[in-house]
PyMOL commands that place a pseudoatom at each C-alpha (Angstrom):
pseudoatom trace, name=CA, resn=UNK, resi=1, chain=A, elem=C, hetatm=0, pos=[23.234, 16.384, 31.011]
pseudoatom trace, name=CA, resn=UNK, resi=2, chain=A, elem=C, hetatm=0, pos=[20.082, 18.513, 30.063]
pseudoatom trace, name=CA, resn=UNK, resi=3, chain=A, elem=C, hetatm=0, pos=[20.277, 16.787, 26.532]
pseudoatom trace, name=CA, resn=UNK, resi=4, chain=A, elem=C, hetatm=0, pos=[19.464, 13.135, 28.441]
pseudoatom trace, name=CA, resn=UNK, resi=5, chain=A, elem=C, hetatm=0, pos=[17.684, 14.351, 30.839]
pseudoatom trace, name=CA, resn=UNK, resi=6, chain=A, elem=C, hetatm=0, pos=[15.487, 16.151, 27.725]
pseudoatom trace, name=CA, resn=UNK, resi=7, chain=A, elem=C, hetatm=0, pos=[15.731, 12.419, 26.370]
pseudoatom trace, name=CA, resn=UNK, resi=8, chain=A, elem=C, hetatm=0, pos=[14.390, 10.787, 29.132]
pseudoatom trace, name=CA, resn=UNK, resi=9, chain=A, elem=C, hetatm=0, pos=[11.381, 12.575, 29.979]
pseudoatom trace, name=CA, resn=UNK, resi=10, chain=A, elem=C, hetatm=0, pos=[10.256, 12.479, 26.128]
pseudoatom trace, name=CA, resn=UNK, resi=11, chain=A, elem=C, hetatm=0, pos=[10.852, 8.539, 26.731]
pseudoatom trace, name=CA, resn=UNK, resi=12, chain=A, elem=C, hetatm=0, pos=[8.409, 8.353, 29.580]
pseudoatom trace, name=CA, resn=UNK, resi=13, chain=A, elem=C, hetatm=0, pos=[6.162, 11.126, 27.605]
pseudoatom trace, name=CA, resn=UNK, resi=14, chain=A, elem=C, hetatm=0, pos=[5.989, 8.730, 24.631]
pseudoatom trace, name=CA, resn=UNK, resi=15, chain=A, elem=C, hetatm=0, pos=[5.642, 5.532, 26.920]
pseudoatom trace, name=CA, resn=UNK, resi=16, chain=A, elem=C, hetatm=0, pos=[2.476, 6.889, 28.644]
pseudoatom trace, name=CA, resn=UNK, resi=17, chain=A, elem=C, hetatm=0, pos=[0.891, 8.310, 25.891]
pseudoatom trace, name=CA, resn=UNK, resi=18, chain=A, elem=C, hetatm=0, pos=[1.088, 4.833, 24.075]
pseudoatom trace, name=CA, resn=UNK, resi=19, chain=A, elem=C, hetatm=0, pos=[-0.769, 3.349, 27.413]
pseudoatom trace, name=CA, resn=UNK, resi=20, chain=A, elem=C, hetatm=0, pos=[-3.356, 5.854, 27.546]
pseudoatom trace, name=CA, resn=UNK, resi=21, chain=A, elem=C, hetatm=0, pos=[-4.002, 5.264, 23.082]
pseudoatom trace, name=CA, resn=UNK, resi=22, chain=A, elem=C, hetatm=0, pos=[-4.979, 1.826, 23.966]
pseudoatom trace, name=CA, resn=UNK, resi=23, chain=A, elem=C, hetatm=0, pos=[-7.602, 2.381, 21.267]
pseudoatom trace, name=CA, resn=UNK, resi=24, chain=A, elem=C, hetatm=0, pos=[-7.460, 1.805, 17.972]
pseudoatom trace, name=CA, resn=UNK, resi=25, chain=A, elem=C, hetatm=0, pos=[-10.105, 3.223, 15.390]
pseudoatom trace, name=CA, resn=UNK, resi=26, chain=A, elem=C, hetatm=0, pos=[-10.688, 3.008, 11.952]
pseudoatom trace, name=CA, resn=UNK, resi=27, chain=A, elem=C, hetatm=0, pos=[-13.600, 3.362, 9.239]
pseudoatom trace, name=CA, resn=UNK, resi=28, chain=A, elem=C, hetatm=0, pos=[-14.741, 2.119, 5.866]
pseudoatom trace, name=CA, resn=UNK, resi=29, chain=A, elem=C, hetatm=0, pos=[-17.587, 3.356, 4.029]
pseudoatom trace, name=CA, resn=UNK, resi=30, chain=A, elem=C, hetatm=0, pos=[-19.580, 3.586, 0.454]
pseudoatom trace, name=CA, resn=UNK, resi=31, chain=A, elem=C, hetatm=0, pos=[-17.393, 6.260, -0.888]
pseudoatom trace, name=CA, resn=UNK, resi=32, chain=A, elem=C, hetatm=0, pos=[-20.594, 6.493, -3.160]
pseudoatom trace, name=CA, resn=UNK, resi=33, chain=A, elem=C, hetatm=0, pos=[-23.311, 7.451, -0.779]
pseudoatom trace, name=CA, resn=UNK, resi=34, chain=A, elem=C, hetatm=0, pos=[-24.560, 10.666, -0.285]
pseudoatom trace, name=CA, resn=UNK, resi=35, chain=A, elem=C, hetatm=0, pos=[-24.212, 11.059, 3.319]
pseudoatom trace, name=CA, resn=UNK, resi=36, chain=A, elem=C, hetatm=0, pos=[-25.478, 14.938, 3.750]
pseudoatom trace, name=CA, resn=UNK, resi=37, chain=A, elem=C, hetatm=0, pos=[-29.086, 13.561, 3.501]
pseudoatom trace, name=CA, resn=UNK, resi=38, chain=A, elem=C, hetatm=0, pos=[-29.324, 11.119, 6.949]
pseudoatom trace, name=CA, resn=UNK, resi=39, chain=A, elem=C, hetatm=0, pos=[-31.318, 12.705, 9.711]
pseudoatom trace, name=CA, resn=UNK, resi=40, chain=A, elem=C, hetatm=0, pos=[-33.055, 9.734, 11.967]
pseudoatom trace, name=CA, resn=UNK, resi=41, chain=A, elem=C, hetatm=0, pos=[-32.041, 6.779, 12.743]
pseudoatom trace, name=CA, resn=UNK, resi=42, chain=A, elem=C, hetatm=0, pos=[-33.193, 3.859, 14.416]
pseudoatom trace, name=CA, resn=UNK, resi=43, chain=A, elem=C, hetatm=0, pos=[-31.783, 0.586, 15.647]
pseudoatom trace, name=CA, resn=UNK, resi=44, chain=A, elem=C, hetatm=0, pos=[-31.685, -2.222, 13.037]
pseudoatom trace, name=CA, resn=UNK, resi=45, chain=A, elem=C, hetatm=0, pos=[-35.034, -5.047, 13.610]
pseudoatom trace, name=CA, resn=UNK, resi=46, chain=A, elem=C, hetatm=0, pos=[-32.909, -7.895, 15.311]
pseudoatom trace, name=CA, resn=UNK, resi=47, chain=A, elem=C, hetatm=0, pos=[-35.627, -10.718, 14.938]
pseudoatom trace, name=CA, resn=UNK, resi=48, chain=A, elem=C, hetatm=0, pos=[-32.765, -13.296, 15.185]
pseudoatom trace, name=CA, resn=UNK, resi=49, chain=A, elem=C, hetatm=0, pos=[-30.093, -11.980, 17.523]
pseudoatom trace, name=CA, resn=UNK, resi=50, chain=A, elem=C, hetatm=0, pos=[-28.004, -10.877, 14.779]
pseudoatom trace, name=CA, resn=UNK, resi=51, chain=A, elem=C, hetatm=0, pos=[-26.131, -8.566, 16.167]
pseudoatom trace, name=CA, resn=UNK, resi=52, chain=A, elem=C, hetatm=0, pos=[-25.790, -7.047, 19.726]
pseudoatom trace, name=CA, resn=UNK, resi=53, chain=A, elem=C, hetatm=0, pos=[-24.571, -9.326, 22.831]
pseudoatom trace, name=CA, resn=UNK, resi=54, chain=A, elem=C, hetatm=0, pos=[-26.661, -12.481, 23.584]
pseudoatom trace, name=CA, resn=UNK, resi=55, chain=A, elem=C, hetatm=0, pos=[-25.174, -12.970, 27.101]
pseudoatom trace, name=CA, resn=UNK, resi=56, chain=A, elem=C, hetatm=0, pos=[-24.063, -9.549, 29.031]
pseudoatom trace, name=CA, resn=UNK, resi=57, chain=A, elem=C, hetatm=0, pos=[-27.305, -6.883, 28.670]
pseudoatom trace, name=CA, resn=UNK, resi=58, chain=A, elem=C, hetatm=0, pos=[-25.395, -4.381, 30.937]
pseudoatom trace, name=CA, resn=UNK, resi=59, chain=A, elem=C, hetatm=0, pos=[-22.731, -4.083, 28.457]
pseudoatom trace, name=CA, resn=UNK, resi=60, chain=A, elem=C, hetatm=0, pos=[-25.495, -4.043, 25.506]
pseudoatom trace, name=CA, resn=UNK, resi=61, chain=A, elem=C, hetatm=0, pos=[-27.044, -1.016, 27.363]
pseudoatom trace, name=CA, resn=UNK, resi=62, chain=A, elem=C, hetatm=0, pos=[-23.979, 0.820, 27.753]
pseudoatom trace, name=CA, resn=UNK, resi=63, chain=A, elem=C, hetatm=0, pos=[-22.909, 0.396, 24.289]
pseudoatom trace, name=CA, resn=UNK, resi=64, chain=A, elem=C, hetatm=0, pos=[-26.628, 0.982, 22.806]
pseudoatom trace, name=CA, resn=UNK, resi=65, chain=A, elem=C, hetatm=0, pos=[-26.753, 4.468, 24.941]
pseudoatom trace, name=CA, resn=UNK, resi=66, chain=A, elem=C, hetatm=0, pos=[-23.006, 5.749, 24.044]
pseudoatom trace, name=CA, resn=UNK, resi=67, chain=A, elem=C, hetatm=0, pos=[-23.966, 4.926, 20.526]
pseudoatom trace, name=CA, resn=UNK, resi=68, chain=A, elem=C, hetatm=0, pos=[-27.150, 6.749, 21.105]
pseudoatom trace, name=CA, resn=UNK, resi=69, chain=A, elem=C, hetatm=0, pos=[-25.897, 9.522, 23.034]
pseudoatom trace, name=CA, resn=UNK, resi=70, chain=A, elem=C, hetatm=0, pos=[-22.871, 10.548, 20.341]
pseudoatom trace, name=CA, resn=UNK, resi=71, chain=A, elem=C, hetatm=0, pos=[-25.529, 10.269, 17.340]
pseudoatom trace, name=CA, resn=UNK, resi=72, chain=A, elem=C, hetatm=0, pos=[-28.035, 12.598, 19.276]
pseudoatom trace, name=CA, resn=UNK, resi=73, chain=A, elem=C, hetatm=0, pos=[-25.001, 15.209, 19.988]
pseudoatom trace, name=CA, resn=UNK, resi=74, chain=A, elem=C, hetatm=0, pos=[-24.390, 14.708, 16.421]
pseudoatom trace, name=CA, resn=UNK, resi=75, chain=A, elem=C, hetatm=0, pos=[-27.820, 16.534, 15.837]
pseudoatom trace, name=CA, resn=UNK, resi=76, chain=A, elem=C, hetatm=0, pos=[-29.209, 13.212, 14.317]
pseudoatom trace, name=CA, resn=UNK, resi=77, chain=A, elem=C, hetatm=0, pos=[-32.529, 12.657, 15.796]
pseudoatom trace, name=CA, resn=UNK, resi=78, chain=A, elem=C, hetatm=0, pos=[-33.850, 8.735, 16.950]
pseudoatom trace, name=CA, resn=UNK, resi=79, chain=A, elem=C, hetatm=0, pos=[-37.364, 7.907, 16.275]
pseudoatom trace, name=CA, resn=UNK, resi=80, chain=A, elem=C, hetatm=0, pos=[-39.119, 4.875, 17.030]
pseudoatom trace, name=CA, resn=UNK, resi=81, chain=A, elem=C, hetatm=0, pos=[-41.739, 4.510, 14.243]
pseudoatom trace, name=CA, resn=UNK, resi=82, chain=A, elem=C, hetatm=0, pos=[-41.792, 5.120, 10.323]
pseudoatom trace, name=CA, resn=UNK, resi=83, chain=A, elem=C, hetatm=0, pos=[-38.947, 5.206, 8.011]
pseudoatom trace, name=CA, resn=UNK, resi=84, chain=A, elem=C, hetatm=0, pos=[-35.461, 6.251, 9.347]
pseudoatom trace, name=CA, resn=UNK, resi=85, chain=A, elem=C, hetatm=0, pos=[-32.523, 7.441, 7.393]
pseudoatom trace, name=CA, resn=UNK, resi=86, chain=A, elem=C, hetatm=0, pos=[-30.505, 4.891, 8.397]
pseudoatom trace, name=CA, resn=UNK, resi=87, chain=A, elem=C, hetatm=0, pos=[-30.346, 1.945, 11.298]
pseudoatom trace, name=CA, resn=UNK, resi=88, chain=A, elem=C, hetatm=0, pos=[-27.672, 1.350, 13.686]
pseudoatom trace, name=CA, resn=UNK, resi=89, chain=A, elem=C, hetatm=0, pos=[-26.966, -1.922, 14.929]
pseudoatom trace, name=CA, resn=UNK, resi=90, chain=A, elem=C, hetatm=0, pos=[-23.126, -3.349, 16.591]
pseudoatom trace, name=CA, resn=UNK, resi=91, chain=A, elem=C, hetatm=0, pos=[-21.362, -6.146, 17.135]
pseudoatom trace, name=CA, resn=UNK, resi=92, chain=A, elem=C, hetatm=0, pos=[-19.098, -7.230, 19.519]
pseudoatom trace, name=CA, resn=UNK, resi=93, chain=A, elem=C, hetatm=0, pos=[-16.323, -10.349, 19.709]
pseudoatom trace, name=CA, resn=UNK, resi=94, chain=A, elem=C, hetatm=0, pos=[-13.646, -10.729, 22.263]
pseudoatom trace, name=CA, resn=UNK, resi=95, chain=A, elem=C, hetatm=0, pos=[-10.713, -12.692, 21.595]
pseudoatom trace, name=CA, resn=UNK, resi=96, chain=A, elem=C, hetatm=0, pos=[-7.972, -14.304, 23.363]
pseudoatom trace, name=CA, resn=UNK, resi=97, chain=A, elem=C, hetatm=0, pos=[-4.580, -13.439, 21.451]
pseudoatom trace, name=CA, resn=UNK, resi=98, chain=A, elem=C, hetatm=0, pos=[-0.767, -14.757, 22.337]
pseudoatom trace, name=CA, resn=UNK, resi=99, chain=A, elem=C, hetatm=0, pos=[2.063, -11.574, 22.447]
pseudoatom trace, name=CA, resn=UNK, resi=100, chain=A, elem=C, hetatm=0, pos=[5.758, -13.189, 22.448]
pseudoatom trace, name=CA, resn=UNK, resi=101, chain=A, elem=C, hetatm=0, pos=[8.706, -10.951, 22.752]
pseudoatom trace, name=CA, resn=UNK, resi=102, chain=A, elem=C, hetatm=0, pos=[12.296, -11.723, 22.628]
pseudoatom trace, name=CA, resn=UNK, resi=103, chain=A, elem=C, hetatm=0, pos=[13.513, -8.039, 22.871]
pseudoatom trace, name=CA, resn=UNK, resi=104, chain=A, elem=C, hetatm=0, pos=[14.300, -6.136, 26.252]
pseudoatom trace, name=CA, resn=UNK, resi=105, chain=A, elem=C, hetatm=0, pos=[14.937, -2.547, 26.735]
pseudoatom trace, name=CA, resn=UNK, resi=106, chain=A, elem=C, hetatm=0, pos=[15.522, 0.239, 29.102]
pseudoatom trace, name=CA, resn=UNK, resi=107, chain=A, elem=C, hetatm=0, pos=[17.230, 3.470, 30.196]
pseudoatom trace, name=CA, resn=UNK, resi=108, chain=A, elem=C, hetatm=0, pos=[19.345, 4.606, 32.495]
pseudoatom trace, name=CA, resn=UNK, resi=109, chain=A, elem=C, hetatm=0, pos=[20.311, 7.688, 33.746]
pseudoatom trace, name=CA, resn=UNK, resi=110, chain=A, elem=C, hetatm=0, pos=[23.013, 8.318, 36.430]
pseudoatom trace, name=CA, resn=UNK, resi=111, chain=A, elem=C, hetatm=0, pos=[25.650, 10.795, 37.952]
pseudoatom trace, name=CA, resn=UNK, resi=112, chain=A, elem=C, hetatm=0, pos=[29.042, 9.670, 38.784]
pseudoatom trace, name=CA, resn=UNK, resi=113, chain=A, elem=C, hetatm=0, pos=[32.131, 11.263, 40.195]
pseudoatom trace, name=CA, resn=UNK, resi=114, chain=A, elem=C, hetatm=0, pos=[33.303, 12.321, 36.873]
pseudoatom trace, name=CA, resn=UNK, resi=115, chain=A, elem=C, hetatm=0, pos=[29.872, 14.182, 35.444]
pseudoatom trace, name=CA, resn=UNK, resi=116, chain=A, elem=C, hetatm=0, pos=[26.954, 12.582, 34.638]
pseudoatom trace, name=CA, resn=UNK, resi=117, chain=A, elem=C, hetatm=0, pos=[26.012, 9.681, 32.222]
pseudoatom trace, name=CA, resn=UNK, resi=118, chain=A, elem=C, hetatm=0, pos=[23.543, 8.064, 30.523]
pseudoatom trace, name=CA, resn=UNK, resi=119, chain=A, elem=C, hetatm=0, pos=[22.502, 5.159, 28.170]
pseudoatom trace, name=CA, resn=UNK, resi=120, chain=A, elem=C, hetatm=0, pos=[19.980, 3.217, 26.121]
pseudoatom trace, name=CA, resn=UNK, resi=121, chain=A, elem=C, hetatm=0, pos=[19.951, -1.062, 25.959]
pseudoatom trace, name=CA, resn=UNK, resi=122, chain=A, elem=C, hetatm=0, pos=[18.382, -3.458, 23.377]
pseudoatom trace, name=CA, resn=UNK, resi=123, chain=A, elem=C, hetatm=0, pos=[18.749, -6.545, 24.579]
pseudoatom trace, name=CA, resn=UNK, resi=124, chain=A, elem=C, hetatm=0, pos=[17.475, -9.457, 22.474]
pseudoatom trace, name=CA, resn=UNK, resi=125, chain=A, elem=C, hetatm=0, pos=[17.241, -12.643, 24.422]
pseudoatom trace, name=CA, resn=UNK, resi=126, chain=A, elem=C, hetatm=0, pos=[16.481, -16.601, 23.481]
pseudoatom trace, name=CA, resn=UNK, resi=127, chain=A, elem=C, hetatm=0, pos=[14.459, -16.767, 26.247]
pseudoatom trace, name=CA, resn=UNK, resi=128, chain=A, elem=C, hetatm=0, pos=[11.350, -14.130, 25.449]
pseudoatom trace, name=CA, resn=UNK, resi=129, chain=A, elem=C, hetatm=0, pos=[8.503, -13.305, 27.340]
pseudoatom trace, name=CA, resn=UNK, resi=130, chain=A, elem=C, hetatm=0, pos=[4.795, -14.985, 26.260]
pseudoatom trace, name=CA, resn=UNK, resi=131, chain=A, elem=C, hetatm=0, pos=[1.496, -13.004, 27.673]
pseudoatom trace, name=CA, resn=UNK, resi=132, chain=A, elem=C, hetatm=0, pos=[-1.887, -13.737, 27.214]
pseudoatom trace, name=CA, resn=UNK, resi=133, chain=A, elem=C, hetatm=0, pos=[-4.735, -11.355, 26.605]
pseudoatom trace, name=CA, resn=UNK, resi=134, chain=A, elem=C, hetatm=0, pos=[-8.142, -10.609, 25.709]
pseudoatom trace, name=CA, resn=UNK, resi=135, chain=A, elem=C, hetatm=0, pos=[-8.534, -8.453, 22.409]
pseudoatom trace, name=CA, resn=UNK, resi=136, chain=A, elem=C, hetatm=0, pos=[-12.208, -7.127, 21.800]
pseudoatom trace, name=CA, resn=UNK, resi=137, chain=A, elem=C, hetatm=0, pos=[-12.995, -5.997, 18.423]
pseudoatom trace, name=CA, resn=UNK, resi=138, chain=A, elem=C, hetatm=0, pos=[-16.387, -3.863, 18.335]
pseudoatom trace, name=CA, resn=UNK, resi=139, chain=A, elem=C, hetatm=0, pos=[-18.204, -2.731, 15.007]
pseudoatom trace, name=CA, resn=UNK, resi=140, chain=A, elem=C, hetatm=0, pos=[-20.821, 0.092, 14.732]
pseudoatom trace, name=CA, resn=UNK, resi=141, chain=A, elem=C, hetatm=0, pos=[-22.621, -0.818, 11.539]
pseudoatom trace, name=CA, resn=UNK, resi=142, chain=A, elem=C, hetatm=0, pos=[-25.063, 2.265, 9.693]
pseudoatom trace, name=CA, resn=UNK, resi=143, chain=A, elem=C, hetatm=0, pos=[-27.071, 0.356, 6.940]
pseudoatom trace, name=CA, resn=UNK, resi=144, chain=A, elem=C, hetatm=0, pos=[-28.945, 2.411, 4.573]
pseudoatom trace, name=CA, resn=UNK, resi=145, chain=A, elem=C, hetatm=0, pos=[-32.903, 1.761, 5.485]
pseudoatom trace, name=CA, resn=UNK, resi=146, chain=A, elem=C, hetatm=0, pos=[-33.870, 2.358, 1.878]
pseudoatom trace, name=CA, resn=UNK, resi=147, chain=A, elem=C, hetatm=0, pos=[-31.224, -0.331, 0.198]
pseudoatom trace, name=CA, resn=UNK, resi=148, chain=A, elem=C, hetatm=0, pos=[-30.507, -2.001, 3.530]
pseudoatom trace, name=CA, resn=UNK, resi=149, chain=A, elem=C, hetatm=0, pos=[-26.945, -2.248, 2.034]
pseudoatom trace, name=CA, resn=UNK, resi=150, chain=A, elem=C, hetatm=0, pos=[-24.350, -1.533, 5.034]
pseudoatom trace, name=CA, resn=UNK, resi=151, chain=A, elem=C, hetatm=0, pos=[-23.031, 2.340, 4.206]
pseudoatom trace, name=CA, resn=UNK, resi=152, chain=A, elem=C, hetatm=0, pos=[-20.493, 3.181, 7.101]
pseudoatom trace, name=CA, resn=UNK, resi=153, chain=A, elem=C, hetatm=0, pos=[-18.793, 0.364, 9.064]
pseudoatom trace, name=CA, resn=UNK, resi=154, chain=A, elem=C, hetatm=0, pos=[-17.004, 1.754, 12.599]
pseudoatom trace, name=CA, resn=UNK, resi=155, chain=A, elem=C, hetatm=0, pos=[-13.720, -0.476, 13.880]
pseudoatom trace, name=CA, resn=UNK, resi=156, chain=A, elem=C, hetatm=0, pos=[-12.405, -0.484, 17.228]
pseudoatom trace, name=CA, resn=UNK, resi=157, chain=A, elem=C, hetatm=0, pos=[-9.970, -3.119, 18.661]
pseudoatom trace, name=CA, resn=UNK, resi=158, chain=A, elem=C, hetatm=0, pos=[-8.319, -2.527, 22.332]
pseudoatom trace, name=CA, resn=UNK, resi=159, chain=A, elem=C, hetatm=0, pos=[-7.447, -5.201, 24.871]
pseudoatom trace, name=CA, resn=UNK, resi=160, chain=A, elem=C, hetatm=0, pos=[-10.324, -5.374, 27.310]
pseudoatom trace, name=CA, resn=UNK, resi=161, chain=A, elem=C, hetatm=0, pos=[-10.266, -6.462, 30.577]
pseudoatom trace, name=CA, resn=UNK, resi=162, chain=A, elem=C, hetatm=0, pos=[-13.151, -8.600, 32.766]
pseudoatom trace, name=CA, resn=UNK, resi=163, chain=A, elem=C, hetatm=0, pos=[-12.166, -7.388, 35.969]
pseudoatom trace, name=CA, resn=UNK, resi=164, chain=A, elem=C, hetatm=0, pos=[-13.274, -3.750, 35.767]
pseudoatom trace, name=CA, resn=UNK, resi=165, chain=A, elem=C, hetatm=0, pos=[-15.955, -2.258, 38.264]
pseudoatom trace, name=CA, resn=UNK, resi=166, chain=A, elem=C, hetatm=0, pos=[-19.037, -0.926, 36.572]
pseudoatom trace, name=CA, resn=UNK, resi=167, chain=A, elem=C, hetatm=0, pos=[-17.640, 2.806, 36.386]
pseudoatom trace, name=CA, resn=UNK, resi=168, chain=A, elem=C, hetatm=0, pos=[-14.579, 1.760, 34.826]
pseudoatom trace, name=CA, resn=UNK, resi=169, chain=A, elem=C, hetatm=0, pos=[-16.593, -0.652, 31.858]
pseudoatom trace, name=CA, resn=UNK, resi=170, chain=A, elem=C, hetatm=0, pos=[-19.090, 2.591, 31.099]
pseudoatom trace, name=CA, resn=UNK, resi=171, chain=A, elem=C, hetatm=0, pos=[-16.316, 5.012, 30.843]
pseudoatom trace, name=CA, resn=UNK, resi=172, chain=A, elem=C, hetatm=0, pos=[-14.260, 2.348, 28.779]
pseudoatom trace, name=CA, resn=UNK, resi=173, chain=A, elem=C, hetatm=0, pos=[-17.075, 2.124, 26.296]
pseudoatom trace, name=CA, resn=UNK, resi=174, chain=A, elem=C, hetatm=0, pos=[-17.860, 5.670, 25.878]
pseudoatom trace, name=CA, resn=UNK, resi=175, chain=A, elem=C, hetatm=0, pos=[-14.684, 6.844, 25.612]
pseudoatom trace, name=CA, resn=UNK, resi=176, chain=A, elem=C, hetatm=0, pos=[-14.678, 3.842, 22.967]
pseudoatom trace, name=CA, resn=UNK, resi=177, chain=A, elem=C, hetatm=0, pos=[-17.942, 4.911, 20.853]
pseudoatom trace, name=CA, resn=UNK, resi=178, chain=A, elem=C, hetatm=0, pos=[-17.015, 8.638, 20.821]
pseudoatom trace, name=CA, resn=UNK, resi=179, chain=A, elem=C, hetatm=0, pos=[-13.677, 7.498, 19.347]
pseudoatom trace, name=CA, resn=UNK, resi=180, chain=A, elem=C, hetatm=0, pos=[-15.018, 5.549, 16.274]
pseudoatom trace, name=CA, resn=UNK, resi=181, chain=A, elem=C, hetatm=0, pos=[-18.170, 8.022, 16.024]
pseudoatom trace, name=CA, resn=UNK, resi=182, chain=A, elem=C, hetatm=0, pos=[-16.442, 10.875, 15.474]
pseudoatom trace, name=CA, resn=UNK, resi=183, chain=A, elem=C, hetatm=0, pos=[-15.418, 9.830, 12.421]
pseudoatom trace, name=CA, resn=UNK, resi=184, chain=A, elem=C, hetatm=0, pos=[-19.367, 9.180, 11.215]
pseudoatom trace, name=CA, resn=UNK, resi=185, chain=A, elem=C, hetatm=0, pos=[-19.697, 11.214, 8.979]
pseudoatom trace, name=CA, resn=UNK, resi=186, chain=A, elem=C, hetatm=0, pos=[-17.039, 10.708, 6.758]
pseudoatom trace, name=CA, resn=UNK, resi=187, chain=A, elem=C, hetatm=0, pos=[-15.397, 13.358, 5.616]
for i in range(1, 187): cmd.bond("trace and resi %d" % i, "trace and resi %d" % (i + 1))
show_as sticks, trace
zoom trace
């Protein structure tokens, strides 16, 4: 009994901790570059809406201040005129994707009159379940100011969802920005 009961709580362990990791992170950079030397940094001219979002400015502003606020507690410093270290600029896409699924699963745990019991089902079914949902993909781009070739690219991909309030969407996107920043630097 303890041994299943051990089981099951690691299974609902795992299963939230997979919920709460809804973002994914990853990084490629100029193995090349010298990063030691970048200090300031300012946002990348965007003359011809090249980057950024066109049609929401409250997200834009919460994504332009997370980015700003992990860089500053990073110790770099922003400046607004002469000749940063780098410039910062994003971009962000949303996409609807399909999921299909044909396998089942789930746990049980019971007592009986003889002791207790327990068990584990895969099911895999003809039927299968299709789901629809929005995927947004944003990039943090650092582009050398000097070269203005792009040094450090920042990935993050997580299903996003329209329907959250205002508290929700700013804690979603910093939680988001600190994720992928912390890995500016490279290492």
């Amino acid at each position: 009994m303890t041994m299943l009961v051990r089981f099951f709580w690691v299974t609902i362990f795992i299963m939230a901790l997979q919920a709460c990791s809804g973002i994914t992170v990853s990084q490629d950079y100029d193995q090349a570059f010298d990063f030691s030397g970048l200090k300031t940094f300012s946002w990348k001219p965007n003359e011809n809406n090249e980057y950024g979002l066109i049609d929401n400015d409250l997200v834009d502003k919460r994504i332009r201040s997370a980015i700003e606020v992990n860089l500053l507690a990073k110790a770099y410093q922003q400046i607004d005129s002469g000749q940063p270290d780098f410039f910062i600029s994003y971009h962000m896409t949303v996409e609807q994707k399909v999921s299909t699924s044909n396998v089942s699963t789930g746990v049980s745990i019971g007592r009986s009159s003889r002791g207790s019991y327990g068990g584990i089902g895969v099911g895999i079914g003809t039927g299968g379940t299709v789901r629809t949902y929005d995927q947004g993909t944003l990039l943090i781009d650092v582009t050398g100011s000097s070269s203005g070739e792009l040094i450090w690219r920042g990935i993050s991909t997580q299903i996003v969802s329209e329907h959250s309030n205002p508290e929700k969407s700013t804690e979603n996107v910093n939680a988001t920005v600190e994720k992928m920043l912390q890995q500016f630097p490279p290492k």
